[in-house]
N, C-alpha and C positions, 0 to 999 in steps of 0.2 A: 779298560778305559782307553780311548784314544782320542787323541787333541787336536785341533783344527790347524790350519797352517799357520808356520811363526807370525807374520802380520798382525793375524791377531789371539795370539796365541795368551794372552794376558787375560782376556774376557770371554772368551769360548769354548768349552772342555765339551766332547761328546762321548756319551756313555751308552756304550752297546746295552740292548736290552734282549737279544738273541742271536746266533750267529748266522741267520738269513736275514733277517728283518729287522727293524726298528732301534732306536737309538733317544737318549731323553738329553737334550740340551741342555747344561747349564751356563751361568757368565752372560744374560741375553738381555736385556728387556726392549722387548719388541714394539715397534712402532715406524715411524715412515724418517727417522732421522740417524736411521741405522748408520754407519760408513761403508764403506767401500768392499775395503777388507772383509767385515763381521759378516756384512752379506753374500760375499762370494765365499769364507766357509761355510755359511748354513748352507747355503746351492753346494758346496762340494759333500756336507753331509747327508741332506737329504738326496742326491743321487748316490750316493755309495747304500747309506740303510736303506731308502726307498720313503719310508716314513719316520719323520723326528720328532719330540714330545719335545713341549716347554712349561711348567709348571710356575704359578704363581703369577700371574699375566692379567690380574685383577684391573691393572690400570686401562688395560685396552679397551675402545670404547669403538659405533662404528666407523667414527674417521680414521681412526689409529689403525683399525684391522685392515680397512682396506691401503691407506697409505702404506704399511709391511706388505702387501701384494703384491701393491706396486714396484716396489722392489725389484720382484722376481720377473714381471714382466707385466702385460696389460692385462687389466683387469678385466673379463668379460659378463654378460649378465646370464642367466639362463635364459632358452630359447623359447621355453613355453612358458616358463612359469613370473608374473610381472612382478617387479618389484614393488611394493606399496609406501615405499618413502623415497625415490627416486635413485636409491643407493645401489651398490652391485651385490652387497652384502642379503645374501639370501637366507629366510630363517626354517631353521630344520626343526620345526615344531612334534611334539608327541601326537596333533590330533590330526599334521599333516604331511603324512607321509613315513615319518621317520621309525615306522615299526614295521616296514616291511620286509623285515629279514629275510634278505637277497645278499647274494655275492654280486658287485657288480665295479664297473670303473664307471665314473662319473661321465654322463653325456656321450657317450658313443653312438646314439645313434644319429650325431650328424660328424660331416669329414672330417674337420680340423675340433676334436676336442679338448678339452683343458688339459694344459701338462702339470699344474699343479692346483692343487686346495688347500687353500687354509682355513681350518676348523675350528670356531673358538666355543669353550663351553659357558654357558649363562646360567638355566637352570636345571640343576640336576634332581633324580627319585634317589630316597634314600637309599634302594639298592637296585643293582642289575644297571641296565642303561650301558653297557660296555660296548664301544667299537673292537671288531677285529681287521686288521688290515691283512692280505697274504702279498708276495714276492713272485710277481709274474714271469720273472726274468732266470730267476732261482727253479722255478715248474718246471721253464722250456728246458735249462742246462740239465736238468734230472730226468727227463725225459732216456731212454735209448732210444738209439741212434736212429732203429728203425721208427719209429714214432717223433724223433724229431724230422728226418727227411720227410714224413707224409704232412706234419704240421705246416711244414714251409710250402707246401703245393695248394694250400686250401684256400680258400676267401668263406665270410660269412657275412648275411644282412644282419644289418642290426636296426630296432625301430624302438621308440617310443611309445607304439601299440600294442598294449598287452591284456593278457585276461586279469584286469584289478579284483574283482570278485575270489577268484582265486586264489589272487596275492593274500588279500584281508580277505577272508572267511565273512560272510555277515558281517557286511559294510555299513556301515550309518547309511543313510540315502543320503543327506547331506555329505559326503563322504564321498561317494559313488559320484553325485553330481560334479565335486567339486575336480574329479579328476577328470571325467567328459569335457568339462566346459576349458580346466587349465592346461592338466597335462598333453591329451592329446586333441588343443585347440589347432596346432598343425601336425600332422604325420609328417614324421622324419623316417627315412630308409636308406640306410648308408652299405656299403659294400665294403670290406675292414680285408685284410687278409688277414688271419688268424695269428700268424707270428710277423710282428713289426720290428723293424731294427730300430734300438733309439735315437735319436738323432745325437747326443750328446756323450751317451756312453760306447756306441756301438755295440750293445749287448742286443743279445734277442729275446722277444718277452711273447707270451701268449698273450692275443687279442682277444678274450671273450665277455662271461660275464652274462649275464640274467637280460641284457640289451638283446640277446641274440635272438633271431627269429627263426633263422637257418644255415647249415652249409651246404654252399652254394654247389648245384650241381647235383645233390643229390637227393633220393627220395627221404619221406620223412624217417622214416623208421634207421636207417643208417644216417641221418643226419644226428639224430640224438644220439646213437649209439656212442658218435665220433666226439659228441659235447658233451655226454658223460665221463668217456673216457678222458680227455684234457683237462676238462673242467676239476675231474677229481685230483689229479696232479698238481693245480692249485692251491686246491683247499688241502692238502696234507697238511698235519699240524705242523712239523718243523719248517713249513713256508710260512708261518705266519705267527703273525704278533695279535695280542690284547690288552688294550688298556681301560684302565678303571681312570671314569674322568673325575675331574675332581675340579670345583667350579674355577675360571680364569685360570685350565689348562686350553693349550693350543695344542693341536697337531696340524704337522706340514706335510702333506706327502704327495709323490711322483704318480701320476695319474696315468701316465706313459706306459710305466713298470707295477702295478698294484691292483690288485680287489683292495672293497671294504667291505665291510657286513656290518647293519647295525642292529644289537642284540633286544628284543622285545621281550623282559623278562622284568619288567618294571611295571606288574598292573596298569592301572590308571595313573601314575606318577606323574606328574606334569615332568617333560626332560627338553629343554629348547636349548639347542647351539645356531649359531651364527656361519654359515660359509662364504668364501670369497672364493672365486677360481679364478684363475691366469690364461689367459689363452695359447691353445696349443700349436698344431703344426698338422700337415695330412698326413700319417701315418704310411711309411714305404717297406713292404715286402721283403723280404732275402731277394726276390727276381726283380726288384726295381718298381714291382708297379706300386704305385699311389690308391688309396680308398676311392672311391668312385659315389657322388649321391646319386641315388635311383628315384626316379620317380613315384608319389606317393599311391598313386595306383598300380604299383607291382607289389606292393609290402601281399605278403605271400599269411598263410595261416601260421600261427605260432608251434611252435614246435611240442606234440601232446605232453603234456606236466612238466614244461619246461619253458611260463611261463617270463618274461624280462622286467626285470625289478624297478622300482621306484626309480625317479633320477634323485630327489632330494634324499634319500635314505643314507644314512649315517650311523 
């Protein structure tokens, strides 16, 4: 167990929950009236785990979730998807979207994505419904040498147009509809470089993720090859954490440095959490360059069976 800095060290205790990934906060109750102090250890805990859990946060309601956001930084809303009570707080419902278990970071397919999300859970299935987050920064350092030198030479597009059908198996048509008309009511195609330096930690993390369409430069066949091989470095178990929610838990995590996956092993369950994101930064290369947006008429074919995951999925 390790504890936040003396400031405030009376009301913050943070408890590892693995030794790459994730950590569960006690001492908190979260809302927008936080102090100074509490909130610059949560920011100092969630960049050292990546992602932090808060448990028993029943009080939070959507003023309270987004005012704790705020906090962190500005709140932004997503790009395609509107919001229907005019709030930032977006809902990751079970019949929309949130069973498309995908590896992915949130929003990448435009330049300056969110560096954080906060996750609050409302309604849970009796079983299954788990997020798994992984440690993007934890891949790159486990990487050899020679596999990290060719990461830092690469760029990939990343888009918001993907094969949904394939994502879901036997879509509702309502279902099918809903993502034509929401998700990709504009194409986004961004240009990421694969490994990004954080702004904050100076660590370096892999940029990928089910967002991807391609890397750049290369034909398909060796494109996938290349986002197999990363991608799996990722997903190794000791990069990553899971948690079993449990209603009025919160999770915080660094959007910068992390996948999530969310687990679709809840039948019909009804499973609805709440998201807020924080607006991020353009993501800068080892060689200095910045992500670059492309125009929506190059978004390229997707890469065969390596479709780009829901944005809302949790």
């Amino acid at each position: 167990m390790t504890s936040a800095p003396a400031t405030a060290r009376s009301a913050v205790v943070v408890e590892k929950t693995g030794g790459r990934i994730g950590a569960v906060v006690h001492g908190v109750r979260l809302g927008g009236d936080l102090d100074a102090a509490t909130v610059a250890a949560l920011r100092a805990a969630v960049l050292e785990h990546k992602v932090i859990f808060f448990r028993e946060q029943d009080h939070l309601d959507e003023e309270g979730h987004e005012a704790f956001g705020s906090l962190l930084g500005t709140p932004v809303a997503h790009p395609t998807v509107p919001s229907s009570d005019g709030r930032y707080s977006l809902g990751i419902d079970s019949d929309h979207g949130a069973r498309a278990n995908e590896w992915h970071t949130d929003v990448t397919f435009v330049p300056a994505y969110p560096a954080f999300s906060v996750l609050r859970a409302v309604t849970l299935p009796p079983y299954g419904g788990n997020t798994l987050w992984a440690n993007t920064a934890a891949a790159y350092a486990g990487l050899p040498q020679p596999l990290r030198t060719l990461a830092d030479s690469l760029r990939a597009l990343h888009s918001n147009d993907y094969d949904y059908a394939a994502v879901r198996p036997g879509p509702l048509p309502e279902a099918l509809e809903r993502y034509r008309q929401v998700f990709t009511s504009t194409t986004f195609l961004t240009e990421h470089p694969v490994v990004r330096v954080h702004p904050e930690t100076g660590e370096r993390a892999l940029l990928l993720g089910q967002f991807v369409q391609r890397i750049t430069g290369l034909r398909s066949s060796d494109s996938r090859a290349l986002f197999d091989l990363f991608q799996s470095h990722v997903e190794r178990p000791e990069n990553t954490v899971r948690w079993q929610w449990r209603a009025g838990d919160v999770a915080l995590w660094d959007n910068r440095a992390t996948q999530h996956y969310g687990v679709d092993d809840s039948d019909d369950h009804e499973r609805t959490l709440r998201r807020v994101t924080i607006d991020g930064d353009v993501p800068v290369g080892p060689d200095g360059r910045p992500s670059t947006p492309i125009t929506p008429e190059a978004v390229p074919e997707p890469l065969s069976g390596v479709p780009a995951g829901a944005s809302t999925a949790a």
